[in-house]
VOTORTI-250671 format. One record per atom (N, C-alpha, C): residue in one letter; atom name; x, y, z. Coordinates in pm, 1 decimal. Layout:
> a / CA / X / Y / Z
...
END
This chain:
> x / N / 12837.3 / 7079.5 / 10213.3
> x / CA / 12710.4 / 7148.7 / 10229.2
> x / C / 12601.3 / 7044.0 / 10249.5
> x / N / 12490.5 / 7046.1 / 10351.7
> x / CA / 12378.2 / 6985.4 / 10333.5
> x / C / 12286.2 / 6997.4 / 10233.1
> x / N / 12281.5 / 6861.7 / 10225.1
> x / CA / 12144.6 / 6852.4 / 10119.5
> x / C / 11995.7 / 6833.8 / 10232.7
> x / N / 11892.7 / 6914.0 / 10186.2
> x / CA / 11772.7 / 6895.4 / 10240.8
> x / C / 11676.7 / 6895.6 / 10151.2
> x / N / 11595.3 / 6811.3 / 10117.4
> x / CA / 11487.8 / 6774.5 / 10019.4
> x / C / 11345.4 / 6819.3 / 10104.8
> x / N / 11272.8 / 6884.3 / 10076.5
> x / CA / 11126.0 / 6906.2 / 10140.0
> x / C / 11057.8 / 6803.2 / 10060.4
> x / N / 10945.2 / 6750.1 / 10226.6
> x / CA / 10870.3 / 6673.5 / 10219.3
> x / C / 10796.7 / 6654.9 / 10095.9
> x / N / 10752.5 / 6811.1 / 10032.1
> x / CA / 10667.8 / 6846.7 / 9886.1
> x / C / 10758.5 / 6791.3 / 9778.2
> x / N / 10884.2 / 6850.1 / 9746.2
> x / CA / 10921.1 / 6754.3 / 9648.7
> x / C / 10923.5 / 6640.9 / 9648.2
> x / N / 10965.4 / 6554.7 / 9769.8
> x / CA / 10936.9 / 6402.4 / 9786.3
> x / C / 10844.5 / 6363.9 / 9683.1
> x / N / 10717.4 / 6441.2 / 9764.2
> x / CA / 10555.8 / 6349.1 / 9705.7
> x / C / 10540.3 / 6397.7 / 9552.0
> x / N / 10608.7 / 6519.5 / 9509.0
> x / CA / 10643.9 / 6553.7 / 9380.1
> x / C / 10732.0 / 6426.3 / 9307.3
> x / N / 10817.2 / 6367.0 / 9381.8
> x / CA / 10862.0 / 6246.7 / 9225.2
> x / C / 10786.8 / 6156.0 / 9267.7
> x / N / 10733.3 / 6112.4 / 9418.9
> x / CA / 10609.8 / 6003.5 / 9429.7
> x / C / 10491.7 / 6008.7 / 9372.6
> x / N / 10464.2 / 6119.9 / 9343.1
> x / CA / 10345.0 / 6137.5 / 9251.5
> x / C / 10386.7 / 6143.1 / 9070.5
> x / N / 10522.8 / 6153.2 / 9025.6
> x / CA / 10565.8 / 6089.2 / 8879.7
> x / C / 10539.0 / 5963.0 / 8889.7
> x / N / 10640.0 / 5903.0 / 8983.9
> x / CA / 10666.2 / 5780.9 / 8954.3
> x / C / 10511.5 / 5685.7 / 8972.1
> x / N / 10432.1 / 5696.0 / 9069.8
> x / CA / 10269.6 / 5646.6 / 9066.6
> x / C / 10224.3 / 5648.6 / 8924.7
> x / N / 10223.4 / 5754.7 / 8846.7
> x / CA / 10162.8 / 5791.7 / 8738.8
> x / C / 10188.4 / 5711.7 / 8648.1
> x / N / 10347.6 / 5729.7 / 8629.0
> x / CA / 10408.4 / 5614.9 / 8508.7
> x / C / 10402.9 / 5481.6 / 8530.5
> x / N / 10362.7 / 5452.0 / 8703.1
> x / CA / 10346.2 / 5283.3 / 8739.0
> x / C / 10208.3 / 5273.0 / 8659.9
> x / N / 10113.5 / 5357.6 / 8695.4
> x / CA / 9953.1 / 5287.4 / 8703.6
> x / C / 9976.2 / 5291.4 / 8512.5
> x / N / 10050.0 / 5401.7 / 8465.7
> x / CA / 10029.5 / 5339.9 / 8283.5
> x / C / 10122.8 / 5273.2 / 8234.1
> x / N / 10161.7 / 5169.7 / 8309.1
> x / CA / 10268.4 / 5040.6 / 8289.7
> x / C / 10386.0 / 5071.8 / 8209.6
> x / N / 10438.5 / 5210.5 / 8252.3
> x / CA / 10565.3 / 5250.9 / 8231.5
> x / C / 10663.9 / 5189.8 / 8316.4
> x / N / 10679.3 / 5080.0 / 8313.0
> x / CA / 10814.6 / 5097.2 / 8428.4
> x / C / 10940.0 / 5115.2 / 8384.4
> x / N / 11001.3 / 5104.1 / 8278.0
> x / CA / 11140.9 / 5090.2 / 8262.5
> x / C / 11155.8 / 5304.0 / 8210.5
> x / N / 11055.6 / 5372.7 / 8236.8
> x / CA / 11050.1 / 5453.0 / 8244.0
> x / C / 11050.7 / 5531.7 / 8341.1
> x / N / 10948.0 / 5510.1 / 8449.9
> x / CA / 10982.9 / 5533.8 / 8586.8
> x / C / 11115.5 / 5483.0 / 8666.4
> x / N / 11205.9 / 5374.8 / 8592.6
> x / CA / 11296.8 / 5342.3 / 8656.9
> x / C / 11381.5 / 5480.1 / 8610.9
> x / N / 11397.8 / 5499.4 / 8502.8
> x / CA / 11480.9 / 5558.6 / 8457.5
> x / C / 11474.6 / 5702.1 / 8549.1
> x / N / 11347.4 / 5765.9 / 8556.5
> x / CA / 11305.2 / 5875.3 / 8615.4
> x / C / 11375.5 / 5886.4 / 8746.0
> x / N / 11363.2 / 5799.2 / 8832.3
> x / CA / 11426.0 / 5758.2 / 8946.3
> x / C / 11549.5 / 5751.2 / 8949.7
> x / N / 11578.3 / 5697.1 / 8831.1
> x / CA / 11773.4 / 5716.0 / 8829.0
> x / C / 11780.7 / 5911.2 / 8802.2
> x / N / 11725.7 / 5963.2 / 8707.3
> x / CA / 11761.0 / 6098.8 / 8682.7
> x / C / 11741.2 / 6182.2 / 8814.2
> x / N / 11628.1 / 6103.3 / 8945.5
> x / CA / 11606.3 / 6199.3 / 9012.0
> x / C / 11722.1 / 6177.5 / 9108.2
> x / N / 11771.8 / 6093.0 / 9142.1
> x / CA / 11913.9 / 6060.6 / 9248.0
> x / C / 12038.3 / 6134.4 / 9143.6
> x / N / 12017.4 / 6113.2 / 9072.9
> x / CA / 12157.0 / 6167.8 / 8948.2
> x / C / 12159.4 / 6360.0 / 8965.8
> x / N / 12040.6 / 6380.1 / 8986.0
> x / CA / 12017.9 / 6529.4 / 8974.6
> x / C / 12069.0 / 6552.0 / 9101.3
> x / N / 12020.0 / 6491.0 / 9219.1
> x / CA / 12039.8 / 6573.6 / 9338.6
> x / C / 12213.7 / 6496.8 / 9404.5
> x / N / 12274.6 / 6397.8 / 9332.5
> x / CA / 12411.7 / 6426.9 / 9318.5
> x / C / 12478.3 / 6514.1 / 9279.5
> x / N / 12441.9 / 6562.9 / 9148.9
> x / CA / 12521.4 / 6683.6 / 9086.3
> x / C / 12466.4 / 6800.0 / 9176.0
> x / N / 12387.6 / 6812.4 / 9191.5
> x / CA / 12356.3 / 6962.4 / 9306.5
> x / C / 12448.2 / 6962.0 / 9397.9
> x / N / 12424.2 / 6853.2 / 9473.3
> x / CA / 12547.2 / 6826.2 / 9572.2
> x / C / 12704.5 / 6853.5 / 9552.3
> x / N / 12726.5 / 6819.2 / 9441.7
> x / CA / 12855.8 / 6850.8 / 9416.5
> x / C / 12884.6 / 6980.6 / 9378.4
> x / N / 12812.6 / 7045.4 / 9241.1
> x / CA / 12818.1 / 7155.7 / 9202.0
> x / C / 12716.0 / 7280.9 / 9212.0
> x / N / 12666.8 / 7327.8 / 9345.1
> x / CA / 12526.0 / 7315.2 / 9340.7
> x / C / 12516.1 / 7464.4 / 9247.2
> x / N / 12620.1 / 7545.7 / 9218.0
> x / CA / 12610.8 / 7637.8 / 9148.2
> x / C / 12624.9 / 7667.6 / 9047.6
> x / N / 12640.1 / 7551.5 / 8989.3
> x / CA / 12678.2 / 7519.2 / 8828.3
> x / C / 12518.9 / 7551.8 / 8724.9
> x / N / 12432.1 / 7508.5 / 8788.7
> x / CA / 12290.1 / 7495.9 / 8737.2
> x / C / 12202.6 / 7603.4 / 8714.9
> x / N / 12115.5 / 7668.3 / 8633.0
> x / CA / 12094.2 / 7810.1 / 8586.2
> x / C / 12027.1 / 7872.8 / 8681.6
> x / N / 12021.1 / 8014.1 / 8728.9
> x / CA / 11884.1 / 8032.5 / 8853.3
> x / C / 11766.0 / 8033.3 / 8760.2
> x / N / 11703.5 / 8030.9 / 8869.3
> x / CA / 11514.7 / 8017.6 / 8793.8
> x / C / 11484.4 / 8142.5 / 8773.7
> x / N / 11400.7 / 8227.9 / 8677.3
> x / CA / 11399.3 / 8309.0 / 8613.7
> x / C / 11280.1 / 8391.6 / 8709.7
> x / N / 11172.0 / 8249.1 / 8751.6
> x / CA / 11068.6 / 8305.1 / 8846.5
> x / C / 11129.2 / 8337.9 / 8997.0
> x / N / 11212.2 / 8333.0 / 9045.6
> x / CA / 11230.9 / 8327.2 / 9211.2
> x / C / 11300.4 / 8491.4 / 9203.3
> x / N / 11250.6 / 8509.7 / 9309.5
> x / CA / 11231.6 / 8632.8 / 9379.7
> x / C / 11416.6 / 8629.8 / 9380.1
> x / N / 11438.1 / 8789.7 / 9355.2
> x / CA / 11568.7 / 8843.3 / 9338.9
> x / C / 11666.3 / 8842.6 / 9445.7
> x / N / 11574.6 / 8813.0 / 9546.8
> x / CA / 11711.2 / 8806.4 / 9724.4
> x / C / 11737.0 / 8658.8 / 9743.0
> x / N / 11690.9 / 8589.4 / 9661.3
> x / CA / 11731.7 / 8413.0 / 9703.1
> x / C / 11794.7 / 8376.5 / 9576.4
> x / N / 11895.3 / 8302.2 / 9583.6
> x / CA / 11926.2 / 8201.5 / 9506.7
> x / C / 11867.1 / 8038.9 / 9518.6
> x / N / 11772.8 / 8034.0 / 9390.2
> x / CA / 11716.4 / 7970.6 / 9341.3
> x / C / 11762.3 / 7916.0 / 9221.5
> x / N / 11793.9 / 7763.5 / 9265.3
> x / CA / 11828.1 / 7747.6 / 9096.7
> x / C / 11729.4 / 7570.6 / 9009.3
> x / N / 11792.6 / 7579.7 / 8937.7
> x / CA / 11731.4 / 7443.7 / 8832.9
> x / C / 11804.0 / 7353.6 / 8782.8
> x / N / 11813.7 / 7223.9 / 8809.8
> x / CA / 11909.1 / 7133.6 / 8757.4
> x / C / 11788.8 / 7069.4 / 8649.0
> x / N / 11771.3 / 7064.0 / 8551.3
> x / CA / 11696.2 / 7018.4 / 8405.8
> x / C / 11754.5 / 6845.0 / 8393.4
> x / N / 11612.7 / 6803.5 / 8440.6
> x / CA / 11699.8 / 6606.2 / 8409.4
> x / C / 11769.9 / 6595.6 / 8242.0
> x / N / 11780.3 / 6506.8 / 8180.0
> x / CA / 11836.6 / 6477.3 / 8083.1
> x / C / 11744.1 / 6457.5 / 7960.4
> x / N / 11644.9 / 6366.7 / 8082.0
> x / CA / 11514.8 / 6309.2 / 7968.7
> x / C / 11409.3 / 6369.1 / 8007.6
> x / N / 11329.6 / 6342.5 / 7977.8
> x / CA / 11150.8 / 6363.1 / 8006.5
> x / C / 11132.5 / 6471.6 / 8111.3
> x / N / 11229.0 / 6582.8 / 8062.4
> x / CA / 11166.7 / 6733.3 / 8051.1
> x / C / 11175.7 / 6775.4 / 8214.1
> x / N / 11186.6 / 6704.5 / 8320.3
> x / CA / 11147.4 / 6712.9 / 8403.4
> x / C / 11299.7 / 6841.9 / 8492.1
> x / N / 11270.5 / 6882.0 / 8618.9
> x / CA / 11318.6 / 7007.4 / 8643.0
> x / C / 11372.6 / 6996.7 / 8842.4
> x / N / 11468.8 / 6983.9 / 8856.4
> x / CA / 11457.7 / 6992.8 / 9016.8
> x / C / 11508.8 / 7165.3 / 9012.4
> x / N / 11438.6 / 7185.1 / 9150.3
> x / CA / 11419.9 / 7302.4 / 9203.5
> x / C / 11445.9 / 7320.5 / 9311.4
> x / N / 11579.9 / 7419.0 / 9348.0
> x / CA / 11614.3 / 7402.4 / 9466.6
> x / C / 11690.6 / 7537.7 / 9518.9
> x / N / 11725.9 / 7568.9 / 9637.6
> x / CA / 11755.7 / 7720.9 / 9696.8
> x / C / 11909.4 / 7655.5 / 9762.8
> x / N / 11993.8 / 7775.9 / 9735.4
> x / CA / 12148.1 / 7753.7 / 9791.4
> x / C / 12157.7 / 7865.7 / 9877.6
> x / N / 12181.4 / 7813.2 / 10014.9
> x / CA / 12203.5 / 7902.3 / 10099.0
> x / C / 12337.8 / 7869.8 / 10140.4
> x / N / 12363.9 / 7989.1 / 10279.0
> x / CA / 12550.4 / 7948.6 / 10308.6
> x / C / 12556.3 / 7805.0 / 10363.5
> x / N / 12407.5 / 7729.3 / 10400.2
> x / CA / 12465.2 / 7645.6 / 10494.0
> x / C / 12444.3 / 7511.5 / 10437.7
> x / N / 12321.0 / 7524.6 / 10370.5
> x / CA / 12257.7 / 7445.5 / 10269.7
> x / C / 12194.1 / 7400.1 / 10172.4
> x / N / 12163.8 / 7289.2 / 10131.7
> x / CA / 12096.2 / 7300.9 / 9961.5
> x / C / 11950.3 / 7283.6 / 9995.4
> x / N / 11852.6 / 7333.4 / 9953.3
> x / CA / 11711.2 / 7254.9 / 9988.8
> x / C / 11629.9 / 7262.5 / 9857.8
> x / N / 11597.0 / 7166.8 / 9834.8
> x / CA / 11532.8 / 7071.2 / 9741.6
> x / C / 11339.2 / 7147.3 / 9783.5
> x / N / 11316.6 / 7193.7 / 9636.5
> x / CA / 11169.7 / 7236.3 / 9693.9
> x / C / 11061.3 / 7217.0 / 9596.4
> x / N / 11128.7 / 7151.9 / 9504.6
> x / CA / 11031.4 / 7092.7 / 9374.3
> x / C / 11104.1 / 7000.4 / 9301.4
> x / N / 11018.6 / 6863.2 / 9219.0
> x / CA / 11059.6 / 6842.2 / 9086.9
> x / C / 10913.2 / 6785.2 / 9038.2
> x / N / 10934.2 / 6859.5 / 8906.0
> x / CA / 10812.8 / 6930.1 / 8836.4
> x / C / 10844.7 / 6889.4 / 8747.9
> x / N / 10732.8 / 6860.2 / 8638.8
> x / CA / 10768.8 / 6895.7 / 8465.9
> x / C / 10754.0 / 7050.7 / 8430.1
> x / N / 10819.2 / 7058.1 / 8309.8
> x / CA / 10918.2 / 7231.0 / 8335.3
> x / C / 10780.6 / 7267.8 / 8208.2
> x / N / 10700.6 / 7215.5 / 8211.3
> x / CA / 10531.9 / 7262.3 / 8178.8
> x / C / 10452.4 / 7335.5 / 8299.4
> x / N / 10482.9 / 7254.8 / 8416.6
> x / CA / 10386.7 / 7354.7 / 8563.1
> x / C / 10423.6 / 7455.5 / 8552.3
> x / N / 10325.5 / 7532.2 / 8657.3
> x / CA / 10359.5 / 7694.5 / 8656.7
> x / C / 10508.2 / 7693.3 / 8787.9
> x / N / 10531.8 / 7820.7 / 8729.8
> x / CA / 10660.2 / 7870.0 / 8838.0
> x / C / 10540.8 / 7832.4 / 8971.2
> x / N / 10449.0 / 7912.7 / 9006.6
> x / CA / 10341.8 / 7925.3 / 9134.6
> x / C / 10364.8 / 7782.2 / 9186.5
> x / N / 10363.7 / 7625.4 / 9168.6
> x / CA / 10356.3 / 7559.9 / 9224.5
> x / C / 10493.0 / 7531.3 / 9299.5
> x / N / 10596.6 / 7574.9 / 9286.0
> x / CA / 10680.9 / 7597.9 / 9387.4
> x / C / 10708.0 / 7691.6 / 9448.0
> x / N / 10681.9 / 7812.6 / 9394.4
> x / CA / 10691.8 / 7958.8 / 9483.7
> x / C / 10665.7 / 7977.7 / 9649.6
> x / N / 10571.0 / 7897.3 / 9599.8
> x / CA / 10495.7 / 7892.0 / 9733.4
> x / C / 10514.0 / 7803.6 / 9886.5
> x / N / 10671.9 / 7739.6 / 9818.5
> x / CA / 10711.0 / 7664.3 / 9917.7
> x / C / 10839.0 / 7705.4 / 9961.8
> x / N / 10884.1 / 7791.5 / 9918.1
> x / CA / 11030.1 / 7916.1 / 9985.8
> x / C / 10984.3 / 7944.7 / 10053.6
> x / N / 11072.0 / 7929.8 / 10151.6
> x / CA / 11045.0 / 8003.4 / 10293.0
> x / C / 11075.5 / 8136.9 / 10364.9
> x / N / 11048.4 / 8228.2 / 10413.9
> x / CA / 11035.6 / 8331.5 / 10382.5
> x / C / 11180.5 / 8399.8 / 10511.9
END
């Protein structure tokens, strides 16, 4: 199955990892960076193993792979053909900041 990551989640862990640089987290942001490649391996492999999201609309499968550490959440839709990656968030944001990036 393809994996496809949207541009928005991109700037979603580029905008973690900035955050934890500018407050001289790094061996934290490293880590973050390992959970975020680690997450979208296991999607890849199992992409249905992971819980659906409670907010996504009832005709899509939508689901959530939960990192390990620091709370954080990838968000992503399984279709027949492929995986697409459409958030990673701390699982504090609202559902709304990814809703809005399913495509219709």
């Amino acid at each position: 199955m393809n994996l496809r990551v949207l541009p928005e989640a991109n700037a979603d862990v580029g905008e973690a990892l900035r955050w934890l640089v500018r407050k001289r987290h790094y061996r934290v942001a490293g880590n973050l960076w390992r959970e975020w490649q680690g997450g979208l391996a296991a999607v890849v492999v199992h992409p249905r193993r992971f819980p659906q999201a409670e907010e996504a609309p009832t005709d899509r499968e939508v689901r959530v792979y939960p990192t390990r550490r620091y709370g954080y959440l990838i968000v992503y839709e399984v279709t027949p053909s492929e995986i697409k990656v459409v958030a990673f968030l701390s699982g504090r944001r609202l559902p709304a900041v990814w809703l809005s990036r399913l495509e219709s």
